[in-house]
ZAMARGU-4260 file (C-alpha; in steps of 0.2 Angstrom, whole numbers, plus 5000, padded with zeros to 4 digits):
<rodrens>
0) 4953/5191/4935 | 4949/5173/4932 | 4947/5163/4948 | 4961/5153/4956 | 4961/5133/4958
5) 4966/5129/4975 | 4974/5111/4980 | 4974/5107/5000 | 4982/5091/5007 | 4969/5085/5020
10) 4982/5071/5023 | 4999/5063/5019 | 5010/5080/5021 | 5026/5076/5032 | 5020/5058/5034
15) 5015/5043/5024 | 4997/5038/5027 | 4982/5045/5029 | 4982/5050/5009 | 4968/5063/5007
20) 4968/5080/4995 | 4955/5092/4990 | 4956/5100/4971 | 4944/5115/4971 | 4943/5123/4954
25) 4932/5135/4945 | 4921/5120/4936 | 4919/5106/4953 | 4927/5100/4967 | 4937/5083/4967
30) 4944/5074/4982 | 4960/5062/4976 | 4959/5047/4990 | 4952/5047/5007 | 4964/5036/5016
35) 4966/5030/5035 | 4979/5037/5045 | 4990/5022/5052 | 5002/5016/5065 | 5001/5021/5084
40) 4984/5019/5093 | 4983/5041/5093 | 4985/5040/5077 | 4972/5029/5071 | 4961/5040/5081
45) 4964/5054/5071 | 4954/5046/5059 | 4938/5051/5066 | 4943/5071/5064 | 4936/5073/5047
50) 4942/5089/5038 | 4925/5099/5036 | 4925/5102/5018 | 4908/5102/5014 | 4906/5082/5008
55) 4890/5084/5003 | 4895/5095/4987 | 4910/5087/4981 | 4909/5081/4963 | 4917/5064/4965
60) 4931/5055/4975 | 4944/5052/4965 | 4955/5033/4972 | 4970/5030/4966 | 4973/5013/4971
65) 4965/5001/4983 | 4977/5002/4999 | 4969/5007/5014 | 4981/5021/5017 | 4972/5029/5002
70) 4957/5021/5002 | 4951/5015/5022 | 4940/5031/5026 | 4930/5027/5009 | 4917/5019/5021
75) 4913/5035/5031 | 4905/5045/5017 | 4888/5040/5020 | 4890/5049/5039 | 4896/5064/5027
80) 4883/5064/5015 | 4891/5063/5003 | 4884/5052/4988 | 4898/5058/4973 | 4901/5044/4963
85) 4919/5035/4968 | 4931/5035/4951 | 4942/5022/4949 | 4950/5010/4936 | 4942/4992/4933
90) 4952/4984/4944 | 4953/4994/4959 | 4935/4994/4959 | 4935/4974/4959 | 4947/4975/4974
95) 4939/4991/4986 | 4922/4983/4990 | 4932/4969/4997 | 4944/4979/5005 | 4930/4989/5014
100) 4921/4977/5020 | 4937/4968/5027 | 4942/4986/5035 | 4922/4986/5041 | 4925/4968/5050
105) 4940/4971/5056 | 4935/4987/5064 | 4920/4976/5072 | 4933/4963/5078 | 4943/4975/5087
110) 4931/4982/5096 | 4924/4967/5102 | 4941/4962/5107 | 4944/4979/5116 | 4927/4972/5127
115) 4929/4957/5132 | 4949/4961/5134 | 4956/4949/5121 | 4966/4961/5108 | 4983/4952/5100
120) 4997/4955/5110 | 5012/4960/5100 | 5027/4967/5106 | 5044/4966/5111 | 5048/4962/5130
125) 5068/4962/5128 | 5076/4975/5126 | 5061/4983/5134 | 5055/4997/5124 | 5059/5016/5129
130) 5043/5020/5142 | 5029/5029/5131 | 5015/5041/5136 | 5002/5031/5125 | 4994/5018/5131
135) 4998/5003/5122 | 4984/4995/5108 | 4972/4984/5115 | 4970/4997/5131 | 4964/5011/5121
140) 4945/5011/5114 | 4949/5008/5094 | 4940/5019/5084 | 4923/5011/5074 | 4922/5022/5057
145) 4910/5013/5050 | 4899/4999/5047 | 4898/4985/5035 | 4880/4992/5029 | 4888/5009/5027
150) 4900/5000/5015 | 4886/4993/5005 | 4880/5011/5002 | 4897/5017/4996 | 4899/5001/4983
155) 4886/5006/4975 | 4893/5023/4971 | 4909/5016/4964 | 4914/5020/4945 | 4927/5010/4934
160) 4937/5022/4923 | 4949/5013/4910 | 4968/5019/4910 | 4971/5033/4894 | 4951/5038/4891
165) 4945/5055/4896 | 4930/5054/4908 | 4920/5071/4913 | 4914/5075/4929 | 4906/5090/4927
170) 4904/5102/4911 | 4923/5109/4910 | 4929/5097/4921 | 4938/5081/4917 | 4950/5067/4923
175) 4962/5054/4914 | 4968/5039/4924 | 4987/5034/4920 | 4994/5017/4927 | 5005/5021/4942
180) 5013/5002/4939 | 5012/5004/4961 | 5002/4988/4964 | 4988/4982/4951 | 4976/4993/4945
185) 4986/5007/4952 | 4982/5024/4943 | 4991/5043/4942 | 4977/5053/4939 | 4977/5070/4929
190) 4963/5083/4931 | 4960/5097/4919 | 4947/5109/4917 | 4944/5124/4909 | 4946/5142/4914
195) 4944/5158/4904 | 4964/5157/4899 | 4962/5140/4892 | 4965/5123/4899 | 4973/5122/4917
200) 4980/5104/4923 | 4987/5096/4937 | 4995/5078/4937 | 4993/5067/4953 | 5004/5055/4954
205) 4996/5042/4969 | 5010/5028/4974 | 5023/5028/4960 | 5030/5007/4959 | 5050/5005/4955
210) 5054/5009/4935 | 5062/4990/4935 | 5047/4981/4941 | 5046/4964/4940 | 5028/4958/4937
215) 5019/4976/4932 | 5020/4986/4915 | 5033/4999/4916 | 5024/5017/4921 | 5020/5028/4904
220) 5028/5047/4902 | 5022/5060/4914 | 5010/5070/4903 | 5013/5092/4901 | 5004/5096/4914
225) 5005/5115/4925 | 5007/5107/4941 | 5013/5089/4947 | 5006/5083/4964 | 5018/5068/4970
230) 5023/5057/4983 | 5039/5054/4991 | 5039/5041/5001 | 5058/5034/4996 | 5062/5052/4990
235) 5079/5052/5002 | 5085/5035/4996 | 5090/5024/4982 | 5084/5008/4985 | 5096/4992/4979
240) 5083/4984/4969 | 5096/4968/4965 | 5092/4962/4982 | 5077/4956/4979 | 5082/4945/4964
245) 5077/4928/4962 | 5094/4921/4969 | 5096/4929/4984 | 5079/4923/4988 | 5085/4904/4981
250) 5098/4905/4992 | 5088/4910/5008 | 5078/4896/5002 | 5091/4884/5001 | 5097/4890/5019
255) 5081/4886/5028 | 5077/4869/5018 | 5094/4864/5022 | 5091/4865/5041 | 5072/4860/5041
260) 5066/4873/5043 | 5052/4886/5039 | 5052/4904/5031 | 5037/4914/5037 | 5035/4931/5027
265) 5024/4942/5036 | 5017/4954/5020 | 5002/4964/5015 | 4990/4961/5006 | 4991/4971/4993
270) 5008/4975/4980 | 5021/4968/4991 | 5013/4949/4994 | 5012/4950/4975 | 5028/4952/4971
275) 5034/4939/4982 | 5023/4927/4975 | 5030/4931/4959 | 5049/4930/4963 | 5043/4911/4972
280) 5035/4906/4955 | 5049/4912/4947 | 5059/4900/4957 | 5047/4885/4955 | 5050/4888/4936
285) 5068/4884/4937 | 5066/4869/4949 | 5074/4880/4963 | 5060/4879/4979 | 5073/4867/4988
290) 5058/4855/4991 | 5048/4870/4999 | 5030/4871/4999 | 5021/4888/4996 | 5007/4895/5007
295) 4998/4911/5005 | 4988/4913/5020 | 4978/4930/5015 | 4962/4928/5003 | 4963/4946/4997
300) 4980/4942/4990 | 4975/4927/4984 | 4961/4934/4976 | 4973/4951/4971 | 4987/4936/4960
305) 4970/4931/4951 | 4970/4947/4946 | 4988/4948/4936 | 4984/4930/4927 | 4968/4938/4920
310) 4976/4955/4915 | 4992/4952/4903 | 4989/4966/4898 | 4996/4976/4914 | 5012/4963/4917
315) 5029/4967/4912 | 5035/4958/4896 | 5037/4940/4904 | 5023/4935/4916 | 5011/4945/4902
320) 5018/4933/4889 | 5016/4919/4900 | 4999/4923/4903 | 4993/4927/4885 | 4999/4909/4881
325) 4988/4902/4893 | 5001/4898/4909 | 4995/4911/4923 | 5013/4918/4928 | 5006/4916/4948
330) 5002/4898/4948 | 5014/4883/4951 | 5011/4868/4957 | 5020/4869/4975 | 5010/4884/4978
335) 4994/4882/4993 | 4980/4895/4996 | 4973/4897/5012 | 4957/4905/5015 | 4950/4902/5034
340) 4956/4902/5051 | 4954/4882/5052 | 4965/4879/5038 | 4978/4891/5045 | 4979/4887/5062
345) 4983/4869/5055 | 4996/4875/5045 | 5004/4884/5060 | 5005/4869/5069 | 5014/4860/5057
350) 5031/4857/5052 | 5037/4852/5037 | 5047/4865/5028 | 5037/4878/5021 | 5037/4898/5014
355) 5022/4906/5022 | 5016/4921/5017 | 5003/4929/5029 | 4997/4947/5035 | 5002/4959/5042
360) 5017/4965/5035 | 5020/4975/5052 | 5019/4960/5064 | 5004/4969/5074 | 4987/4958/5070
365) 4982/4943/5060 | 4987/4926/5055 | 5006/4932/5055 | 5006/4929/5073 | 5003/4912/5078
370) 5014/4908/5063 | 5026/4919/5071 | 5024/4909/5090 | 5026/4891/5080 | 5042/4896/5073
375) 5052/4912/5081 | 5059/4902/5094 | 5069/4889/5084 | 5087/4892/5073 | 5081/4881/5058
380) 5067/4894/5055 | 5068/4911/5047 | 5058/4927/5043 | 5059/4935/5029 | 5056/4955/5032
385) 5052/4962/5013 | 5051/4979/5014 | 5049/4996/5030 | 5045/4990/5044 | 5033/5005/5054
390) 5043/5011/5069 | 5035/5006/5087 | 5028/4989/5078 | 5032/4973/5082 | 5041/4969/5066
395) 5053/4985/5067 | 5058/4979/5084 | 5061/4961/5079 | 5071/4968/5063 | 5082/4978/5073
400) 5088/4966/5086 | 5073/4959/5098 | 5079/4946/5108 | 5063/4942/5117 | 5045/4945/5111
405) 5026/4943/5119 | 5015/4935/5108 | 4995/4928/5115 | 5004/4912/5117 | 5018/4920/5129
410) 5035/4925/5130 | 5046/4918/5112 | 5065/4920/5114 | 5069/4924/5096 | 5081/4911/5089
415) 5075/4910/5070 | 5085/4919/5058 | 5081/4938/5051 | 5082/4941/5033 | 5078/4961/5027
420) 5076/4963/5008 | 5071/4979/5005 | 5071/4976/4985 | 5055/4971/4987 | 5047/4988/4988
425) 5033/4993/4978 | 5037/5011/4981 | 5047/5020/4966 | 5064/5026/4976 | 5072/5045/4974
430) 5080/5039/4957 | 5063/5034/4950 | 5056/5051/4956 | 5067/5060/4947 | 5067/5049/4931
435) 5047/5052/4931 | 5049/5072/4931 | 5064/5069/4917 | 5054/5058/4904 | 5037/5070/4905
440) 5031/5076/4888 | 5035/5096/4889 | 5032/5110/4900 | 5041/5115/4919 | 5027/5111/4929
445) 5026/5115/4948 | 5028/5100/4959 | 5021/5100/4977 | 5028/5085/4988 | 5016/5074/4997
450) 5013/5058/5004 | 5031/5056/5013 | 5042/5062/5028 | 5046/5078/5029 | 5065/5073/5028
455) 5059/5064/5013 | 5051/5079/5005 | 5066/5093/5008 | 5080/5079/5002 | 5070/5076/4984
460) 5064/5093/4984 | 5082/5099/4983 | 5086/5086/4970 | 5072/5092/4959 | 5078/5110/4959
465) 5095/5106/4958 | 5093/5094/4945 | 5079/5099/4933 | 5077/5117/4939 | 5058/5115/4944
470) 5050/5126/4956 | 5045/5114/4972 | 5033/5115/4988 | 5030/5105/5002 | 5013/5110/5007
475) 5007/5113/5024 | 4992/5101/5027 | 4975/5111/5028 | 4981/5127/5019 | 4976/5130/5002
480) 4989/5130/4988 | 4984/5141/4975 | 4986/5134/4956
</rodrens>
């Protein structure tokens, strides 16, 4: 009997960070991601709880795209011993060295912070929140997983991989990168290898971006594969993508310019900011900023929209043909980049009608909050919230009803106006989903549910059976699932 191929989810089952999965099979050992678990202060703990796999003979880590929800823990594998080289496509492996080492600092500031007794303060004062047995962040010791040298070391093991080109890991054991049209350089990554029956192969699908996606390249076919590994994140929910058209947004603009007023849209680095960078320069195309002023205040975005003027070839049809005659689809002339805390602070304290966009997306660390104190307190001003808000965060509190909120700089009554487009997701919703699994090539693989809420995976998983008749799983983490 030949021997089984066994897939375990070391992260990412029945919730939607900490992306980690191990793929053992008769020719090598992959890991697919090896991201941080997010969101409360126990949680973040849980990172330093490392699965004992046995790091040091893994064949290579596999990263599916450069968030830190599948990517953050990267920096720990020289305390594993582990040296496999890190597969990714070209752009992914521009973007992880300087997401490390921002993780790595970041990690270094917090710590100091937790010291000397100056973490952010974030939070929502009125309605006071239900009492919680965790100590709040900024009380608790943050975890330190690793060091800026430490990311040095694992740089130098990463390995670009183009999209649609075979790359062998091992004798008998291959991989082939797919874009996942999630954020750029986004990839679904197929493994195969080979077995005395043949050819065995599993599809592994990372973050899945919406199948009408404004700036990025639509998602190719799912390949015939035996077994499909894919996330759910939106699996119990159509999302309204309409919403996030360029009129609603003109019109919000118009709204806020009208009154004065500023629009601050607190945003990741990584996909969403993107996105709504395009949709402003779509506006500043058609004259329709309403005399607004653009500010991203986050370099790794900045640096991330470089990226999508230099590679038409991963647009949808009009920004790449904007940018193969030379106009790079991000740039406009209204648009400001910021890049230090000096310039930002300045720009805070201004105020001249402005769009702001600046991290983080959930309200909890960074720039975002002393542009949040200049302006929450006054009705001409608005926030703009473009996407899920983590429960427990600031910004989930403020999006659903805060009427005071603590910030460093004290206690904000929270006049401006709240604006919540979810349009603007990155993430492929439950109709995406199933049209992924209904345009592959052939074959009835298996599918086994990931990277979403457990209530996410039992409402798509009954959509998959009832609808296209496939076998689905939903994985406990830690157990192997035989293949």
């Amino acid at each position: 009997m030949r021997s089984k191929a066994t897939i375990t989810l070391l992260g990412a089952a029945g919730e939607v960070t900490g992306s980690c999965t191990l793929l053992q099979t008769p020719r090598g050992r992959i890991v697919i991601d090896f991201g941080l678990f997010q969101g409360t202060p126990a949680q973040e703990r849980r990172n330093l709880v490392v699965p004992e796999i046995g790091w040091s003979t893994i064949d290579a880590v596999i990263v599916t795209h450069a968030h830190v929800d599948h990517c953050g823990r990267l920096g720990m594998l020289p305390r594993l011993h582990c040296d496999a080289p890190i597969l990714c496509t070209p752009i992914t492996a521009d973007l992880l060295p300087k997401v490390l080492k921002s993780s790595a600092n970041l990690q270094s500031i917090r710590m100091e912070e937790f010291r000397e007794g100056t973490a952010p303060i974030a939070r929502v004062v009125d309605p006071p929140p239900p009492p919680s047995t965790e100590p709040a962040r900024g009380h608790v010791e943050p975890p330190v997983l690793y060091t800026a040298r430490e990311v040095e070391q694992v740089v130098h093991q990463i390995r670009a991989v183009a999209y649609e080109t075979w790359h062998e890991v091992r004798p008998g054991l291959r991989i082939r990168l797919h874009d996942a049209s999630h954020i750029i350089g986004s990839a679904s990554v197929e493994v195969a290898w080979d077995d005395e029956t043949g050819v065995r192969s599993v599809m592994f699908s990372g973050d899945l971006g919406p199948a009408a996606n404004p700036l990025l390249r639509s998602r190719p076919p799912l390949p015939p594969v035996d077994v499909v590994v894919m996330e759910s994140t939106n699996g119990a929910r159509d999302i309204p993508r309409v919403t996030a058209g360029t009129q609603v947004l003109s019109d919000l603009l118009a709204r806020v310019s009208a009154r004065g007023g500023r629009l601050l849209v607190p945003t990741f680095s990584l996909g969403r900011a993107q996105i709504v960078h395009y949709r402003l320069a779509e506006l500043a195309r058609m004259d329709a900023l309403h005399g607004m002023h653009v500010y991203v205040d986050t370099p790794l975005a900045i640096r991330a929209a470089e990226l999508h003027g230099r590679h038409p070839e991963l647009l949808s049809e009009i920004p790449s043909a904007l940018a193969r005659r030379g106009d790079d689809p991000m740039e406009f002339s209204a648009l400001h980049k910021v890049f230090n805390r000096r310039n930002s602070l300045k720009l805070a304290a201004g105020t001249s009608p402005a769009v702001i966009l600046a991290g983080s997306g959930f309200l909890d660390a960074g720039p975002v909050l002393h542009h949040l104190a200049s302006l929450v307190s006054e009705d001409r001003n608005a926030i703009l919230f473009a996407g899920h808000q983590l429960p427990g965060s600031l910004g989930h509190g403020m999006l659903h009803g805060a009427r005071a909120i603590e910030l460093k700089e004290g206690i904000f009554e929270v006049c401006a106006e709240r604006v919540h487009l979810e349009g603007f997701s990155g993430h492929a919703d439950r109709g995406d989903l199933l049209d992924w699994l209904c345009t592959r090539e052939g074959g009835s693989p298996r599918v086994l549910l990931n990277h979403g809420e457990q209530s996410s995976r039992e409402v798509l998983g009954a959509r998959i059976q009832s609808d296209l008749g496939l076998t689905v799983e939903s994985p406990t983490p830690l157990l192997p699932t035989k293949v």
